[in-house]
N, C-alpha and C positions, 0 to 999 in steps of 0.2 A: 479480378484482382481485388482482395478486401482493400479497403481504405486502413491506412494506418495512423489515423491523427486520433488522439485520443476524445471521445464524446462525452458529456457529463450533462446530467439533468436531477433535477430534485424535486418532485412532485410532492405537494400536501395531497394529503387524502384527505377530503370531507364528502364526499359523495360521489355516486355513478360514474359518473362525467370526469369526475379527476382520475379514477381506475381505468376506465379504458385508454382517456389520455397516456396514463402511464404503460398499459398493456398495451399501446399503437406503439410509442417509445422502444419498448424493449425488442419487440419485433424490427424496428427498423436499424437496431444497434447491430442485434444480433447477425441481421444478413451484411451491415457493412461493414464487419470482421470477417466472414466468408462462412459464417455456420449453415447447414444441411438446410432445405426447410421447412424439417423433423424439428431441427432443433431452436429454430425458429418459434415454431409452436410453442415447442417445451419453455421456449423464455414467457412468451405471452402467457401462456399456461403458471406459470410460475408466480411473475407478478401480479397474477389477476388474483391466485390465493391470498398474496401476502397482504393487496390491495384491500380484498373482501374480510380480511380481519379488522381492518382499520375502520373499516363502515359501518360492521355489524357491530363491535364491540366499542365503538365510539372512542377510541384509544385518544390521549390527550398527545397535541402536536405531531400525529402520527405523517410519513412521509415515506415515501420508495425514492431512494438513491440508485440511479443508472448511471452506470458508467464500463466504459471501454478502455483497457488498459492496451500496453505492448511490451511487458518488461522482457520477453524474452522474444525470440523470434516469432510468434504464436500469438496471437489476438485474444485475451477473452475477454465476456459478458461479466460485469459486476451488478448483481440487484442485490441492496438493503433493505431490511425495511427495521424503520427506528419509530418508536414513540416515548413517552413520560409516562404512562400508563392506561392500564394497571396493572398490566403484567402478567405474564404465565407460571402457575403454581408449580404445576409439574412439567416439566420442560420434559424429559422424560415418555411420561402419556403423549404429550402431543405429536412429539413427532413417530412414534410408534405409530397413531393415527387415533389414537381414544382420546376422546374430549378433557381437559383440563378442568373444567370447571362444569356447573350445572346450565350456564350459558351455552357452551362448546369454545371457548376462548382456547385461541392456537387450535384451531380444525383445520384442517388445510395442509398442515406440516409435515404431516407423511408425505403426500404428493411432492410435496417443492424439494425434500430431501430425495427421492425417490430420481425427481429427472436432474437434479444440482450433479455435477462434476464433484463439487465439494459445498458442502452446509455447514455451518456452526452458528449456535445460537445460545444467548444470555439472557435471564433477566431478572432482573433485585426483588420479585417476590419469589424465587427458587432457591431454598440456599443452597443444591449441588451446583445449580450452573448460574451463577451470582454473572453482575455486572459490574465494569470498572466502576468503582465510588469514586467521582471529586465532583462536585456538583461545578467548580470553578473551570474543572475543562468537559464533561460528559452528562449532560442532563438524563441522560438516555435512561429508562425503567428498563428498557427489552431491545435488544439489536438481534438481528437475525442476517445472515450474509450468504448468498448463492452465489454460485460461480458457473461458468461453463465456461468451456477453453474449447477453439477451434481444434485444439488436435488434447485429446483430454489424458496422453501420457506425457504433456509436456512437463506438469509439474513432478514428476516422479523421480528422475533425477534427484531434485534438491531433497526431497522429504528419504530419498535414499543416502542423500548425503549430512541427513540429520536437521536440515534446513528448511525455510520455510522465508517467503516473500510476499506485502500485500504493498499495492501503489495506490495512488487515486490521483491524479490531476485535472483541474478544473479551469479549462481555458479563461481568460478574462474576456474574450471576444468569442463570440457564436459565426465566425466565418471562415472554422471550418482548419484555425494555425493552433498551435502549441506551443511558446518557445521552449517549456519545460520536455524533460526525457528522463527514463529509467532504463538503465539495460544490464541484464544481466547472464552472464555466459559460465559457466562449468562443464569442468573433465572430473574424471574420478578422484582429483586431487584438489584444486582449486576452486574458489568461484569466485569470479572479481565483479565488483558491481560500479557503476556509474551511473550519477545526479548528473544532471547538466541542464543549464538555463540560460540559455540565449540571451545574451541582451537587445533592449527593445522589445517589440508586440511582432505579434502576426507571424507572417511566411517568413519576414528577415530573420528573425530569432527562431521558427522551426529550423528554415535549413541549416543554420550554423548549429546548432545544436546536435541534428541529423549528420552534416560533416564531421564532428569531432568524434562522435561515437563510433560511424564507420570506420576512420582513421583507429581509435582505439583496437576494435577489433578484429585487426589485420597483425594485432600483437601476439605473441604466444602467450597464454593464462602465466606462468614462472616470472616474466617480467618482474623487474620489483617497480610500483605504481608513480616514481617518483620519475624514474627515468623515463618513462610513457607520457608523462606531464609535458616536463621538456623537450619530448621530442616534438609535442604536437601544437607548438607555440607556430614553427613556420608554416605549417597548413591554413590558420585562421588569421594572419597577418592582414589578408584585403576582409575582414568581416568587421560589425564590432567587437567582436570576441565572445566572450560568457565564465559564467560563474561555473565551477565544476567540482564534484570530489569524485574519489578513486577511491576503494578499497578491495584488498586482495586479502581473501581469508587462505586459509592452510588446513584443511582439513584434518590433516595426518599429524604435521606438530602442533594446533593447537592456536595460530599464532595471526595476526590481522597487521596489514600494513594498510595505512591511510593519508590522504593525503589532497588537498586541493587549494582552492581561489574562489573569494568570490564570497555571494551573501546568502551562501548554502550551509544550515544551521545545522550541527548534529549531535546525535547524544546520545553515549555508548552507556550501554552496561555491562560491564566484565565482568566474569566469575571464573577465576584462578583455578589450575588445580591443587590440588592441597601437596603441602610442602614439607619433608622433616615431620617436625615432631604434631603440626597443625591436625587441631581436633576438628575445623570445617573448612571451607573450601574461601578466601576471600573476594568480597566482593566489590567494585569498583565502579562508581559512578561519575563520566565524564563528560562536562558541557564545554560542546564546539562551536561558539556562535559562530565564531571565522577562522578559518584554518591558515587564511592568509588573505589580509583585503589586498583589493584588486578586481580586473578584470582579465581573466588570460587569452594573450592576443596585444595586450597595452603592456602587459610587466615581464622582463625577463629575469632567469634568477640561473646564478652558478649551479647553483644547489636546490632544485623545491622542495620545500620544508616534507617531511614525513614522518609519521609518528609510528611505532612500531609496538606489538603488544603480544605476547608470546606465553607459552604456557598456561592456555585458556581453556575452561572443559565450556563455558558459555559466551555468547555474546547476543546481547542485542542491539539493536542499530535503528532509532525514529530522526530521518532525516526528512527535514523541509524546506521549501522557496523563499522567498521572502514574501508572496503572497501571498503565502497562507498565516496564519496567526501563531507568533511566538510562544510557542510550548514552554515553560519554567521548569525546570529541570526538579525544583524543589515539589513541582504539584505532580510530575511522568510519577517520581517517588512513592507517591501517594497513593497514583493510582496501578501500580505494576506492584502489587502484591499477591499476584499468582500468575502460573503461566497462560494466559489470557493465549489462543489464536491469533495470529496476527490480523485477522479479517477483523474478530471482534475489537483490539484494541484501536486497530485503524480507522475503525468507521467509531467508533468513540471519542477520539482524536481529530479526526477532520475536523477542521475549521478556517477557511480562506477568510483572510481578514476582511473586517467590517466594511472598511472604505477600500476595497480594491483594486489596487492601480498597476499590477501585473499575473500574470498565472499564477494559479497553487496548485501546489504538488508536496504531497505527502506520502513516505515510504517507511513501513517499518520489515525490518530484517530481524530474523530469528536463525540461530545456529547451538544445538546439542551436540555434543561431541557424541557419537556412536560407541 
């Protein structure tokens, strides 16, 4: 039975000895999500490329980000690999498998694309495939993001539904708890998504976290997310409860209900469809530090607040914990000036606060109207 607690590791690369460290890592991530072990290899195999560019081409602050997600029923491998530079010229060459430079910088890249589930990759000396700019939140010259999913049509669904999900959580304890979660469920119509974050550390905050979700998902997707809030007040009554948001997109009208508690930060981007006589389509930027303070489990309400948002051909959605570091809405701005992948924008964005005193967990959601 895979393990289902999310694992996260961040290797520097300066030499031998840190790539295989990173290439034992991914092998052991990989079998404790339940993957083949074919596919096991293929991780190891994976990061040892990404690893051997960091060594050979002496990349500035280079690093492999490992981490194991669950946002859906399905487990997968997440490997990064981020530095400062110098970068790959032709992003292009590389992963076709022809050398970028007269060094071979980005060799490697056909293979990792070849056994990845899904690849994408950026970097600021390319200008077709550029990287987020804000040096205030993404130092990054070059991100490159590999995935593997125990069952590899799990994401097929949402990309048929115009959509697209990347998470990252980063325990603050190495014993193996999480109190943070991501989950996300759709039908040909729907897709509702939930944050939730345990209050407290460790196993107390996993399972209460684990309980609210499963309660969630005994709900039919059409719910509207407000009345699912309050229903699931008297389930976590003996816990200390947890911060949570709820959102239910609408695939067919366009249209996002949201709705939560707690110190769960979020920040949409709407993009309207166009209206009457409107020559483009309007665009809509909104910062949610707190949708409602609290803890739910401590506060009851007649009514839980819900925000509703309708006649939508876009939406984006960067939702975070409170351990991770406060994203400014005015620097997302800055730096979401094209439609970035959610892997690249995520692993761009990651950043668990400096002094960390609980989980981080960082999720960005993407939705195209079809």
């Amino acid at each position: 039975m895979p393990n289902k607690t999310p694992r996260f590791k961040e290797i520097e690369i300066r030499n031998l000895a840190d790539a295989l460290l990173a290439r034992h890592i991914a092998g052991t991530m990989a079998q404790e999500i339940g993957l083949s072990p074919q596919r096991q290899e293929d991780a190891r195999l994976i990061t040892s490329e990404l690893a051997k560019n960091h060594i050979v081409h002496h990349t500035k602050g280079g690093v492999i980000r490992l981490w194991t997600s669950y946002c859906t029923h399905e487990g997968s491998l997440n490997i990064a690999s981020l530095d400062w530079g110098p970068g790959i010229a032709d992003v292009d060459a590389a992963v076709s498998g022809q050398a970028t430079t007269d060094t071979g910088l980005g060799a490697g890249l056909g293979t990792v694309k070849r056994l990845s589930d899904s690849m994408d990759i950026c970097s600021k000396s390319c200008p077709r495939h550029p990287c987020p700019s804000c040096p205030d939140l993404s130092p990054y010259v070059t991100i490159i993001s590999s995935t593997l999913w125990r069952d590899p049509s799990t994401p097929d669904m949402l990309r048929s539904m115009g959509a697209e999900l990347w998470c990252c959580s980063q325990p603050i304890f190495q014993d193996g708890y999480c109190g943070d979660m991501i989950n996300i469920q759709q039908d040909q119509r729907y897709i509702r998504i939930v944050v939730a974050d345990g209050a407290g550390h460790g196993k107390e905050a996993q399972q209460v976290s684990i309980a609210a979700v499963n309660q969630i998902k005994k709900w039919e997707l059409l719910w509207p997310v407000d009345s699912i809030l309050k229903a699931l007040v008297p389930e976590i009554l003996d816990t200390r409860g947890l911060a949570i948001v709820l959102m239910l997109i609408d695939v067919h009208e366009g249209s996002l209900q949201i709705t939560g508690i707690g110190n769960i930060k979020v920040l949409l981007r709407l993009i309207f469809k166009k209206q009457g006589c409107e020559t483009s389509p309007r665009e809509c930027w909104i910062d949610v530090p707190k949708i409602q303070k609290g803890v739910l489990g401590e506060c009851r309400w007649a009514n839980p607040p819900r925000f509703d948002y309708t006649k939508l051909s876009q939406i984006m959605a960067i939702v975070h914990t409170d351990g991770h570091q406060d994203l400014d809405c005015r620097l997302i701005k800055q730096v979401v000036t094209c439609p970035w992948p959610s892997s690249i924008l995520g692993n761009a964005l990651f950043h668990p606060a400096s002094d960390p005193n609980d989980d981080a967990t960082l999720m960005v959601f993407r939705w195209n109207q079809r």
